[in-house]
Backbone bond lengths (Angstrom), bond angles and torsions (degrees), N, CA, C in turn:
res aa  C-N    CA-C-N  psi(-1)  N-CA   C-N-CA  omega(-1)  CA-C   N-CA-C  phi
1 X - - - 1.451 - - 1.527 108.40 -
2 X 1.431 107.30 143.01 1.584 104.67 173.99 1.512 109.53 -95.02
3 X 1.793 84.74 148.34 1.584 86.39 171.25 1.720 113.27 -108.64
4 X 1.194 101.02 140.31 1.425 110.61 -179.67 1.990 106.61 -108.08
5 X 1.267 110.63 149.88 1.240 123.19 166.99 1.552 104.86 -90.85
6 X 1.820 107.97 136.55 1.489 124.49 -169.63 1.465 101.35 -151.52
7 X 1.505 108.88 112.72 1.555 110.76 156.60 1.207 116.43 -81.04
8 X 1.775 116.56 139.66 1.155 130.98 150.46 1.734 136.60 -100.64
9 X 1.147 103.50 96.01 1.481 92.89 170.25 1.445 130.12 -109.06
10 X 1.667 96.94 149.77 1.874 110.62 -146.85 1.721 77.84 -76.12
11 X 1.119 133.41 -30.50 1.636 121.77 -178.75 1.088 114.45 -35.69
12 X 1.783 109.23 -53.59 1.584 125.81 -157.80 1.298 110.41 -81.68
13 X 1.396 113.67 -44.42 1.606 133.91 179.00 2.194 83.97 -44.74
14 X 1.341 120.04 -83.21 1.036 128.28 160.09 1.529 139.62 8.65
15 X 1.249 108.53 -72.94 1.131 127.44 169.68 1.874 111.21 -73.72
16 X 1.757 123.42 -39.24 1.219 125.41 151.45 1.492 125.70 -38.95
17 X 0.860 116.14 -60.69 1.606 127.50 162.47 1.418 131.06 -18.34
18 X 1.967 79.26 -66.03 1.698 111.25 166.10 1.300 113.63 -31.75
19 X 1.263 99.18 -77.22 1.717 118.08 -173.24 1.564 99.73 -58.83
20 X 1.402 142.93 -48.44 1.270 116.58 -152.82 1.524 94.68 -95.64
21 X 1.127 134.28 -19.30 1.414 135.30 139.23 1.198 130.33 1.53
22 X 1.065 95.16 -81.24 2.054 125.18 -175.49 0.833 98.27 -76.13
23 X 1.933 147.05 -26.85 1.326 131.64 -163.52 1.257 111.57 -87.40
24 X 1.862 111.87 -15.70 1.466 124.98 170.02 1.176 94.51 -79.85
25 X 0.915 143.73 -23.30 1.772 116.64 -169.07 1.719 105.47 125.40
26 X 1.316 113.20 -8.04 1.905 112.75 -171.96 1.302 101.93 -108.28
27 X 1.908 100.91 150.51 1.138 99.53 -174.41 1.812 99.63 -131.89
28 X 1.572 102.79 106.65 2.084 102.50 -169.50 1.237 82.33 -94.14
29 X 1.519 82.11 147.25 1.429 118.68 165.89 2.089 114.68 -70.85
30 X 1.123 100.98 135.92 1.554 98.29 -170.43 2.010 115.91 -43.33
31 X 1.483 86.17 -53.02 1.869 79.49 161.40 1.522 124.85 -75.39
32 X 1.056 118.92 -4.40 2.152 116.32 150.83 1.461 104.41 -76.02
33 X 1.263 136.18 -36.73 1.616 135.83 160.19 1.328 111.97 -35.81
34 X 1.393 94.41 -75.89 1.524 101.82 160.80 1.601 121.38 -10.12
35 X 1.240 94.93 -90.73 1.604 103.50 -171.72 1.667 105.59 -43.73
36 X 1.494 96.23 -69.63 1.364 104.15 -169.58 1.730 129.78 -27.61
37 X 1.814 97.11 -36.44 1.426 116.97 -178.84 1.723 109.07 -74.91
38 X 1.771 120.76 -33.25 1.118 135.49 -155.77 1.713 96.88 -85.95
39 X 1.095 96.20 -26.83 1.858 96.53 172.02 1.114 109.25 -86.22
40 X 1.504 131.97 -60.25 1.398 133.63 -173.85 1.642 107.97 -32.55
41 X 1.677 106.19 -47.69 1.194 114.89 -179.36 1.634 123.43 -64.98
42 X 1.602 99.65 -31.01 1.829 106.31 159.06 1.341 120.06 -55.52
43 X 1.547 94.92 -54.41 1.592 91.30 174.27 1.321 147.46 -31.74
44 X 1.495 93.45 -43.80 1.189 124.58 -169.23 1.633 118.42 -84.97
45 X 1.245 88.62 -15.55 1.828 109.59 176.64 1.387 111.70 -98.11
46 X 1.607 128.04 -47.80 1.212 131.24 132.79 1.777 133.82 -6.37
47 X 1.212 84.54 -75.19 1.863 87.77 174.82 1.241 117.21 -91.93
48 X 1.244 111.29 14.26 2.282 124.81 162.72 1.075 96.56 74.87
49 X 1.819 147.49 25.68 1.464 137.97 156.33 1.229 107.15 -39.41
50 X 1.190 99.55 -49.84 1.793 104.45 -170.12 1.564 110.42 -155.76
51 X 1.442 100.67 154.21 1.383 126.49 -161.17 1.842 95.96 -81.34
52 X 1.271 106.55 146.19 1.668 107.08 165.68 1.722 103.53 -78.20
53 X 1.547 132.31 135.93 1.493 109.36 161.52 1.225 100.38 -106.05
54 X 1.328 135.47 147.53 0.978 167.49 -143.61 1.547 116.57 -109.90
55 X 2.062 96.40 -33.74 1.204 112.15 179.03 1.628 118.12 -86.79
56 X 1.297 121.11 146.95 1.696 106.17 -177.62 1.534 83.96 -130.07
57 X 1.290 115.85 130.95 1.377 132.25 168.03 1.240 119.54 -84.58
C-alpha cells in the first residue's frame, strides 16, 4: 500500500462541521466546534488514518 502525506487541520475539520451542522438545522457554539473538531482529529489518530507530527515547520 502507498503511503501518501495528508494535512489535517482542526480549523477546517471545524469550520466543515459548521456548515454541515447548520444545514441540519443546529447551531454550535464555536467552542462545541472546538471539541467536535478535537475528537474527529482523535479519531483519526485512534484508528491510524493518520500519524500525529510532532514536527511544526
Amino acid at each position: 500500500m502507498k503511503e501518501i502525506e495528508v494535512f489535517i487541520d482542526t480549523e477546517e475539520i471545524a469550520e466543515f462541521f459548521f456548515h454541515e451542522l447548520t444545514k441540519r438545522g443546529y447551531v454550535p457554539t464555536e467552542e462545541e466546534l472546538e471539541e467536535i473538531a478535537d475528537i474527529m482529529f482523535e479519531y483519526l489518530i485512534e484508528k491510524c488514518i493518520i500519524d500525529e507530527d510532532s514536527e511544526e515547520g
